[in-house]
Backbone as a ProteinNet text record, in pm:
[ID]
protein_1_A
[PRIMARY]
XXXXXXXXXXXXXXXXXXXXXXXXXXXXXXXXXXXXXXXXXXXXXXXXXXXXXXXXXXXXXXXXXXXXXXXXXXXXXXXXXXXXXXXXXXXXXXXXXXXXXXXXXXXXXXXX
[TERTIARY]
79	0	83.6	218.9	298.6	323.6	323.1	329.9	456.8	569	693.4	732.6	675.2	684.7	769.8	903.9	986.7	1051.7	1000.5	1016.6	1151.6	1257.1	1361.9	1433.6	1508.7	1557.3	1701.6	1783.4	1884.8	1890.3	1999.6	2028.5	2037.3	1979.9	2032.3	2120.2	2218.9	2295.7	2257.3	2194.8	2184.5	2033.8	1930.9	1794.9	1742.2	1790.7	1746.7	1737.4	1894.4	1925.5	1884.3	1869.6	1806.7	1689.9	1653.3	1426.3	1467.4	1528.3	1472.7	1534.1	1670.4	1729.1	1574.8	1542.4	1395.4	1268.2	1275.5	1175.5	1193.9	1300.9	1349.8	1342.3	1386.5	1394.9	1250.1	1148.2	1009.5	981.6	974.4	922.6	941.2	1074	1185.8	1091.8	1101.4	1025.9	882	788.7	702	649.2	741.4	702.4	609.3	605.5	474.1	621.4	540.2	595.7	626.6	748.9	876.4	722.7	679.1	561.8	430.9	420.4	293.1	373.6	483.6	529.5	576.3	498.4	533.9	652.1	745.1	815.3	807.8	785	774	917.8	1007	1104.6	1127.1	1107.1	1080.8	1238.4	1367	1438.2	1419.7	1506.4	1559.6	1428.7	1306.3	1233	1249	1224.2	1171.7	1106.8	1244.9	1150	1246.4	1159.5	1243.4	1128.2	1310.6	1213.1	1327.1	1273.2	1317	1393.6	1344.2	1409	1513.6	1562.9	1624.9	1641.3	1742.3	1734	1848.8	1900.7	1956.1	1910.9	1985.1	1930.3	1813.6	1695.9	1602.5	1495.5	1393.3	1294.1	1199	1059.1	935.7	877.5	852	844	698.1	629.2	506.5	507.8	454.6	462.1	340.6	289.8	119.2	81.7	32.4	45.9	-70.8	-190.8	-311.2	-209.7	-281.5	-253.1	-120.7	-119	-23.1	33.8	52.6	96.8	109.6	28.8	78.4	209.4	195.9	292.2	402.9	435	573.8	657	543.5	552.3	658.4	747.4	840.2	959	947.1	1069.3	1061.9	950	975.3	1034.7	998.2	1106.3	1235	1264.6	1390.3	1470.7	1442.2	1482.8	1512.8	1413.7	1357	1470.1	1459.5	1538.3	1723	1724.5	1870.4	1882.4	1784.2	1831.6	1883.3	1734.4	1760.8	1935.9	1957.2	2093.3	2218.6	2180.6	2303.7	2297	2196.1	2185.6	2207.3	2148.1	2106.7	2196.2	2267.8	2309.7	2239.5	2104	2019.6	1972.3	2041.9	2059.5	1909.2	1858.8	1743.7	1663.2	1714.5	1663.3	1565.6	1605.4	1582.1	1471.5	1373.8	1308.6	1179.8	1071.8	938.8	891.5	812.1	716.3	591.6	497.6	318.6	327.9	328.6	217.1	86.1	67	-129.2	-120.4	-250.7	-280.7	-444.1	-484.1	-576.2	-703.9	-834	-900.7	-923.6	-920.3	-900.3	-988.3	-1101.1	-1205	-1152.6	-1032.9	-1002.4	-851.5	-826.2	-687.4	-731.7	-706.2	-790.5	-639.3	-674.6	-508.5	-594.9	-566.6	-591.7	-786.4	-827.4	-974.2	-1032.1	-1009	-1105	-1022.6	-1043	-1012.5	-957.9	-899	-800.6	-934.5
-119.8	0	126.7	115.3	246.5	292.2	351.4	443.3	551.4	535.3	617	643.5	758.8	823.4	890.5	853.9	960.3	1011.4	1169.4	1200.6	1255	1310.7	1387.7	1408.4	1479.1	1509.6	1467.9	1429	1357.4	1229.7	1152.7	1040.8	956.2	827.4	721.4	628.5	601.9	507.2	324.2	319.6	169.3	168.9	253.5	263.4	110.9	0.2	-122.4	-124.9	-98.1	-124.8	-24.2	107	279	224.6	177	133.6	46	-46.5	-163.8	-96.1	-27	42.2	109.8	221.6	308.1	212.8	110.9	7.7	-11.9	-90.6	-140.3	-26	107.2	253.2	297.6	294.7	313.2	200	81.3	-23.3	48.1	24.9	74.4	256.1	336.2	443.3	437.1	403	384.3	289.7	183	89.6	-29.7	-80.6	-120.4	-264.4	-412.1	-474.8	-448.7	-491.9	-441.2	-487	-606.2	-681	-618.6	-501.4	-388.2	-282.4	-238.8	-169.4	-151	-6.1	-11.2	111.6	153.8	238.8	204.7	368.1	419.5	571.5	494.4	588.1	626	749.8	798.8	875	886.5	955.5	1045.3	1152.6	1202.5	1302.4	1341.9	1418.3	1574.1	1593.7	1750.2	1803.7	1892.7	1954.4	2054.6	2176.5	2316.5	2363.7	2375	2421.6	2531	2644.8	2763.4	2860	2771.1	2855.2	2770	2680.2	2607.7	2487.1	2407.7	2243.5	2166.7	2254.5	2236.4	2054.3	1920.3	1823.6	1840.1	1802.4	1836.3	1728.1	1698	1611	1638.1	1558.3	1558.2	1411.6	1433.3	1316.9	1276.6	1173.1	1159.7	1031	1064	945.4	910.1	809.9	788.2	639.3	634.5	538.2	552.4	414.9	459.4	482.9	516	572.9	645.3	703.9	785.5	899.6	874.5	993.7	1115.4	1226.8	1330.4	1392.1	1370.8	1384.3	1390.1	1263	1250.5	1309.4	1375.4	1396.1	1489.8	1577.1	1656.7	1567.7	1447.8	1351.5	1302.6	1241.1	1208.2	1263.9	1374.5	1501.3	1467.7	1539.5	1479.8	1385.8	1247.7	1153.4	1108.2	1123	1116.8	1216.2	1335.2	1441.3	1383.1	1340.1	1282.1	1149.2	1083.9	977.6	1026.4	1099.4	1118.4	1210	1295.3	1365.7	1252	1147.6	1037.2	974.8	948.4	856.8	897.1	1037.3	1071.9	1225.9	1248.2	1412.7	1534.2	1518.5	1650	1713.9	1832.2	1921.9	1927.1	1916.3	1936.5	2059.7	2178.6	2265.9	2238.9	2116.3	2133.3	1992.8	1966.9	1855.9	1868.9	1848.3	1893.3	1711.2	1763.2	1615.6	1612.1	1539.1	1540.7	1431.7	1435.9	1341.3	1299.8	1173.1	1176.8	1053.4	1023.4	916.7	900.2	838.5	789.3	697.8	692.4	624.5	478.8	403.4	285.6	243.2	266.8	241.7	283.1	392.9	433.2	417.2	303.1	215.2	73.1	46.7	-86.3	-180.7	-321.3	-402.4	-563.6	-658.4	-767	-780.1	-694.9	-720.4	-663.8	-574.3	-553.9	-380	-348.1	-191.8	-270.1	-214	-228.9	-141.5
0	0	0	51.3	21.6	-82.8	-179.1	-273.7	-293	-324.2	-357.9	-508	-510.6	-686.5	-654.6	-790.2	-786.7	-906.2	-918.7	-1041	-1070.9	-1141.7	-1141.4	-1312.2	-1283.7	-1418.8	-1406.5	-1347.8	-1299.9	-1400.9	-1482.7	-1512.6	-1403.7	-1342.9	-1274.8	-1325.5	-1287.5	-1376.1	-1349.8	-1274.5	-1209.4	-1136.8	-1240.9	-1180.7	-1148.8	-1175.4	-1120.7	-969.7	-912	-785.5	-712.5	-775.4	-679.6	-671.3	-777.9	-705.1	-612.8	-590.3	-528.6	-378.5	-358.9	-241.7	-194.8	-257.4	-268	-199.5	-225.6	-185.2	-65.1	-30.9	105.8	239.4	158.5	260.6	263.3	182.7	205.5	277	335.3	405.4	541	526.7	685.6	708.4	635.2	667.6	749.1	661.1	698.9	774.2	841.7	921.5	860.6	751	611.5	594.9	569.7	473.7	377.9	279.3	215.5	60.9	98.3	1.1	-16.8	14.2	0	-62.9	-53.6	-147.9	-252.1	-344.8	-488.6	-529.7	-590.1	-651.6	-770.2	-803.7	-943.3	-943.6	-1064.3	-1095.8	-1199.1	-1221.3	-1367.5	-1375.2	-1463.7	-1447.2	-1577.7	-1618.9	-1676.8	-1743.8	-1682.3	-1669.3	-1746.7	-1784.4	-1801.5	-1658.4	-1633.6	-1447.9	-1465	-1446.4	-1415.3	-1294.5	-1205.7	-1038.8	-1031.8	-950.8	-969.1	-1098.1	-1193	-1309.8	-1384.3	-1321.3	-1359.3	-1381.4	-1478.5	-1475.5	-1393.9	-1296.4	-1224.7	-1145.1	-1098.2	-1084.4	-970.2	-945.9	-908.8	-879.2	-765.6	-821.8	-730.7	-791.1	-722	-660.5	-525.8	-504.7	-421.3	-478.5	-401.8	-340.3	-185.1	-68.8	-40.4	-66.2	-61.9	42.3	142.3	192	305.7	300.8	407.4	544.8	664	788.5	766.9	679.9	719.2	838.9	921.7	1038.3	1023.3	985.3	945.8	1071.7	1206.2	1271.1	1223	1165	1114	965.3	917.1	777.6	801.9	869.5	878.9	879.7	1006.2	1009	859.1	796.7	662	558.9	543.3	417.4	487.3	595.1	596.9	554.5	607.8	553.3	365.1	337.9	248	121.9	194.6	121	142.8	238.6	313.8	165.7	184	82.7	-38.8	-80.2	-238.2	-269.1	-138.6	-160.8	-184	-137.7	-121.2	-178.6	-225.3	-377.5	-535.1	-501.9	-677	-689.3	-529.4	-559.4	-564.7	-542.3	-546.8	-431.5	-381.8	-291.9	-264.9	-99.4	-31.3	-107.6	-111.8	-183.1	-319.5	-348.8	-495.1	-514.6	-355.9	-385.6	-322	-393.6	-325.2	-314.9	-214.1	-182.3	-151.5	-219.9	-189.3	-87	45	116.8	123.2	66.9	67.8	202.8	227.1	344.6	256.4	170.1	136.3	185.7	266	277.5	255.1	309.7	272.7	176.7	149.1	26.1	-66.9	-61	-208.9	-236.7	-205.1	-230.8	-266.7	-400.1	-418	-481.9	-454.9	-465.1	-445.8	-560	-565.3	-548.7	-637.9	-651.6	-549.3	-481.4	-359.1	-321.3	-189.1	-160.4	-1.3	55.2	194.5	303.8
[MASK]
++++++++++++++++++++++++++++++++++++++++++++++++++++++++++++++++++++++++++++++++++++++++++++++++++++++++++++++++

């Protein structure tokens, strides 16, 4: 049910092993089996954020019960990874948190 979209204009060189790293760090994040989570990595994007194409990305975290509490510890992290993985300075990374209703998350014929 976790949900980690990540958009950027950055080349990945080894986007096999960054999703599946991305996978394992959304489980561990959100406290969620590693087997409910999906990543989606789109690289090499068309994204101009502040004017520029400076490396950059957008990232959406979608996952029922989400804690909004924690959604501050989450950017962090989150922003911490993508800097160590992909090189793109905190500055330069926005993030949508959703927490979706469980009727409107549907997975293997049915809704959670």
């Amino acid at each position: 049910m976790p949900l980690l979209e990540i958009n950027t204009n950055t080349s990945i060189d080894n986007i096999q092993q960054f999703a599946e790293q991305a996978s394992a760090f959304t489980a561990e994040l959100v406290g969620k089996p590693e087997s409910y989570v999906m990543v989606k990595v789109q690289q090499e994007q068309t994204l101009i954020f502040a004017g520029t194409n400076a490396p950059a990305a957008h990232i959406k975290l979608k996952s029922l019960a989400l804690p909004e509490n924690q959604t501050s510890d989450f950017s962090a992290r989150i922003c911490a990874f993508l800097s160590s993985h992909l090189d793109i300075n905190s500055t330069r990374i926005y993030i949508e948190f959703s927490s979706p209703e469980r009727h409107m998350w549907g997975w293997d014929n049915r809704t959670f």
